[in-house]
C-alpha positions as CSV (number, residue, x, y, z in Angstrom):
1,X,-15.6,120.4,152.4
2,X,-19.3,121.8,151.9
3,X,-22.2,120.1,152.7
4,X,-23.4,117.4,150.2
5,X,-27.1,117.1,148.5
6,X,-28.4,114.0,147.0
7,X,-29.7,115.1,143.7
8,X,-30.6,111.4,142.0
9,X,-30.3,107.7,142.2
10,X,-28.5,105.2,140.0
11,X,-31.1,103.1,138.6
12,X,-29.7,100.6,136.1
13,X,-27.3,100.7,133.4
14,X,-28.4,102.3,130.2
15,X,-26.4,100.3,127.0
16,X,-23.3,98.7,127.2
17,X,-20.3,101.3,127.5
18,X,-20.8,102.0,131.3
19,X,-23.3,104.7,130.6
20,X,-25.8,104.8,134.2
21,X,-29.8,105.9,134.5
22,X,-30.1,107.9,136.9
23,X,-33.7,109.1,138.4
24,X,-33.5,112.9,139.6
25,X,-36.6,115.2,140.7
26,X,-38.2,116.7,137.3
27,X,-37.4,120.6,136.6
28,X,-33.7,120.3,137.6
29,X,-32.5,119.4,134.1
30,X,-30.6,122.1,133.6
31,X,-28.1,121.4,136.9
32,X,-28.1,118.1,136.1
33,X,-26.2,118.8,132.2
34,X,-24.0,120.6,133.9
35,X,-22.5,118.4,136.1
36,X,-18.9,118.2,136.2
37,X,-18.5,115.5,138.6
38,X,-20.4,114.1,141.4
39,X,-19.8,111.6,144.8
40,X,-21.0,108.4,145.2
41,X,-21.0,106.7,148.7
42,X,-20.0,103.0,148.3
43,X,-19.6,101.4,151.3
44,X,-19.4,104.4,153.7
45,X,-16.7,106.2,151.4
46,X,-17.0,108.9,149.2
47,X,-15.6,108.4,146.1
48,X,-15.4,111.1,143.1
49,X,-17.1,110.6,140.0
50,X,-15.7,112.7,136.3
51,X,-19.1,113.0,134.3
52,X,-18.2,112.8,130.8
53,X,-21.8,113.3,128.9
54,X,-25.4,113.9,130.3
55,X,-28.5,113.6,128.0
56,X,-32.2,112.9,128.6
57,X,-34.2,109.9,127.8
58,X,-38.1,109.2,129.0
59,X,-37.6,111.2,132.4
60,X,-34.1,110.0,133.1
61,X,-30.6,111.4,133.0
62,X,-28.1,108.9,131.1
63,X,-25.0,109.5,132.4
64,X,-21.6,108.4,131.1
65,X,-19.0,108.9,134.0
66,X,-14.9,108.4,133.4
67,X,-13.7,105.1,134.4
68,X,-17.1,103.6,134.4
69,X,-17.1,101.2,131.3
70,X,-18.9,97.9,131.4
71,X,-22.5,97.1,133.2
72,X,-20.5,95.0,135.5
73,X,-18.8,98.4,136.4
74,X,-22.5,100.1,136.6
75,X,-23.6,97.1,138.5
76,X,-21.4,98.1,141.5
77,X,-23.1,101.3,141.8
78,X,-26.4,100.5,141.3
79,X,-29.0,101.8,143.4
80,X,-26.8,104.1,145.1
81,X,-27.6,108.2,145.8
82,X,-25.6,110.6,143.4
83,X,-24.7,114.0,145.3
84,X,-22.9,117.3,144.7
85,X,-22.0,120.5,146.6
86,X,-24.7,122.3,147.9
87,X,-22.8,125.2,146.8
88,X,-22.7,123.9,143.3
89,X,-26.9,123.5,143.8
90,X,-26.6,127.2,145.5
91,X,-25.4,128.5,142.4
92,X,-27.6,126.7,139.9
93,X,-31.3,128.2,141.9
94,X,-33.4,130.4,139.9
95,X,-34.1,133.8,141.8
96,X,-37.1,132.1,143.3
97,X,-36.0,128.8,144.2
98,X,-33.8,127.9,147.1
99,X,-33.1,125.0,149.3
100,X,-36.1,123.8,152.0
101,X,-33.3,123.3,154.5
102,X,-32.6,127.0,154.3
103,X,-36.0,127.9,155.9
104,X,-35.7,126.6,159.2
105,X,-35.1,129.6,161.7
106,X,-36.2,131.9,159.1
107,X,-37.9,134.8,160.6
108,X,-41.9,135.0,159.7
109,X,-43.6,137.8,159.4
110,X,-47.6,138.5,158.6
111,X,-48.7,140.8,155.7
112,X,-49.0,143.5,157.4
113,X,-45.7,143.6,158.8
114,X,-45.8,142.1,162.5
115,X,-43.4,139.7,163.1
116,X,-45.4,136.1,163.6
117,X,-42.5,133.8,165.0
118,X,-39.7,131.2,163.7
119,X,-40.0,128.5,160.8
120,X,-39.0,125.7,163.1
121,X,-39.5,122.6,160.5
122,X,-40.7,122.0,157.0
123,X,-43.1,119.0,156.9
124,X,-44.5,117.4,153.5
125,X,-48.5,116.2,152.6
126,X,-49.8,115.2,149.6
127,X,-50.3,118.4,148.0
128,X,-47.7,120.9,149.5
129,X,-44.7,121.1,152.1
130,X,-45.7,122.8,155.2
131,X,-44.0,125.3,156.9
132,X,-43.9,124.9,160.6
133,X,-44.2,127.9,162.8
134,X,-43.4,128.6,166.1
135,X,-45.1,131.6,167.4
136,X,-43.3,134.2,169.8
137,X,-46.1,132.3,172.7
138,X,-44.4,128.9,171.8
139,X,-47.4,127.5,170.3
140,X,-46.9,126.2,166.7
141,X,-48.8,125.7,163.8
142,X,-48.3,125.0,160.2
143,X,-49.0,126.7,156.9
144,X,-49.3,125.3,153.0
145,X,-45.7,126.3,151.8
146,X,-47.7,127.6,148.5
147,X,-47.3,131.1,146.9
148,X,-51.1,132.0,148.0
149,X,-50.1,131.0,151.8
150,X,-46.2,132.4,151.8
151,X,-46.2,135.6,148.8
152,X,-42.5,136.1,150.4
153,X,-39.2,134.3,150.4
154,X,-36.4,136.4,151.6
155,X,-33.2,134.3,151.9
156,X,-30.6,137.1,152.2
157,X,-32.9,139.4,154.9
158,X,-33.7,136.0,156.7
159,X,-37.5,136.7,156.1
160,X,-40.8,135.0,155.0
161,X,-44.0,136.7,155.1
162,X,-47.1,134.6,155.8
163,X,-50.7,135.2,154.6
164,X,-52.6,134.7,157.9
165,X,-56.0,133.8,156.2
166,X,-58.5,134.1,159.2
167,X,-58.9,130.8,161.1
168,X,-55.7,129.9,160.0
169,X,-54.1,129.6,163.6
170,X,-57.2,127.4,165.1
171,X,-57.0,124.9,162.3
172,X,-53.5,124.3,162.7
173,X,-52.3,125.3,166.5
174,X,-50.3,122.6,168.2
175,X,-50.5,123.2,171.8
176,X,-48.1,119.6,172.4
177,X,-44.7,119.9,173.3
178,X,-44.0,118.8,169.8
């Protein structure tokens, strides 16, 4: 079986019928409508969800699933992650989207070329993820994962290009064993 990505939370029930709120991270509506069915882990086993409608309301998705009928029935899955396929989330990426988890041992390259070292983590701040780079020396440091800082993406060629803004290395080198 593929590898499973959480994609949302159930929240509460929305209603009466069995119909579930689920929270999900904004701009992935259009996966989310799509869904066929989904798996929910209740007590360490997977179990297979049909989803029968999806619709929008205030920043959640309102799901109705097969079988799931009554808040009581809701109840029991409340607060639990929702996940699909990552093939299934694969498959649903715009060109210029792809999956943070797909970065690490990407090869990095500078603008002009040169090859820079490894993405050997992805790290989150405030503002930005941060791609982690391990230099061909070993040391490491780490870079805004923003357009202006990475212009290049290259999932199939296994390749990200990194704008190496002067200073860049000295305000983030890592010379730990980290």
């Amino acid at each position: 079986m593929s590898k499973l990505v959480s994609i949302g939370k159930i929240l509460n029930f929305h209603g009466i019928k069995g119909e579930v709120k689920m929270g999900f991270t904004a701009g992935k509506e259009s996966l989310i409508s799509s869904l066929k069915h989904v798996y929910i882990f209740h007590d360490n086993v997977k179990h297979t969800y049909d989803v029968l409608s999806v619709r929008f309301h205030k920043n959640f998705a309102i799901i109705k699933f097969a079988n799931i009928n009554s808040i009581d029935d809701v109840m029991s899955i409340k607060g639990l992650l929702v996940h699909v396929t990552e093939e299934e989330i694969k498959s649903s990426l715009e060109n210029d989207e792809f999956l943070i988890s797909d970065l690490s041992g990407m090869d990095v390259f500078d603008t002009t070329g040169e090859k820079v070292g490894i993405v050997s983590g992805v790290g989150e701040n405030r503002a930005s993820n941060l791609l982690e780079i391990q230099k061909v020396s070993g040391l490491k440091f780490m870079v805004p994962f923003v357009k202006e800082w990475v212009p290049v993406v290259d999932i199939e060629n296994n390749k990200i290009v990194v704008n190496m803004m002067d200073g860049i290395e000295s305000l983030f080198v890592n010379q730990g064993n980290n």
